[in-house]
N, C-alpha and C positions, 0 to 999 in steps of 0.2 A: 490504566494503560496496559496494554496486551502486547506480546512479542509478536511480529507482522514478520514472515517471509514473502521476497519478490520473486513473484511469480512471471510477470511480464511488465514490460515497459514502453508505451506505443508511442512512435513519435510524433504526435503530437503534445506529449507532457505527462499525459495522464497515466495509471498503469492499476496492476489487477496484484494483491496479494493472497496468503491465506495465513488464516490463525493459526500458531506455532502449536498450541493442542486440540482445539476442535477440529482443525482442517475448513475451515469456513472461509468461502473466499469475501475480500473485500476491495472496494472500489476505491482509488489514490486519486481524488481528485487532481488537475492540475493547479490551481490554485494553491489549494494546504503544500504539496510540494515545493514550491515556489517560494512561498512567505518562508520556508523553514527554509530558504536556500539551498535546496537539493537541486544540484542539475543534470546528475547521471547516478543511473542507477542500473543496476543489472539483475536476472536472476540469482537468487541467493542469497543477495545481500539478503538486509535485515534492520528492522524499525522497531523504537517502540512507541507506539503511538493510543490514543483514545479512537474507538469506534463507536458511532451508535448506527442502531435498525437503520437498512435506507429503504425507507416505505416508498420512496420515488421508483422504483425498479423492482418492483414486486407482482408487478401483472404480465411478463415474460419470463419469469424464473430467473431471475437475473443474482446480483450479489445481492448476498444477506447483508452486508456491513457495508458501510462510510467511513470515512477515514476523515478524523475532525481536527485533529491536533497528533506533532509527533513531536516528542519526548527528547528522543535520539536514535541516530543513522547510521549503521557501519557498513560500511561498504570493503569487500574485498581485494585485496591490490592483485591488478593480473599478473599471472606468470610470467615471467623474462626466459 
């Protein structure tokens, strides 16, 4: 499991992090999202989750990482 910061969140579900020490970005399925019941997420926040290679997105330089399973999800309360 690796600590995951969000980077983006696109609406339609899916969203883009990166590795808390390598800086590697990776791909948030919508799905894994979903099953782990997350349904808002923002920049910032923060996951920790299992990635492996995503050899699917490797012939445009795309993300290095998948996002397969997450652990736990904190999310930050906004400002009042």
């Amino acid at each position: 499991m690796q600590r995951l910061i969000i980077k983006s969140i696109h609406e339609h579900g899916f969203g883009f992090a990166f590795t808390h020490k390598e800086h590697d970005e990776v791909f948030l399925p919508k799905k894994i999202l979903a099953e782990a019941g997350i349904t808002s997420l923002k920049p910032a926040d923060e996951l920790i989750g299992a990635v492996i290679p995503n050899y699917k997105d490797k012939l445009d330089g795309g993300c290095k990482w998948i996002l397969t399973e997450i652990g736990y999800a904190h999310t930050f309360a906004e400002d009042e």
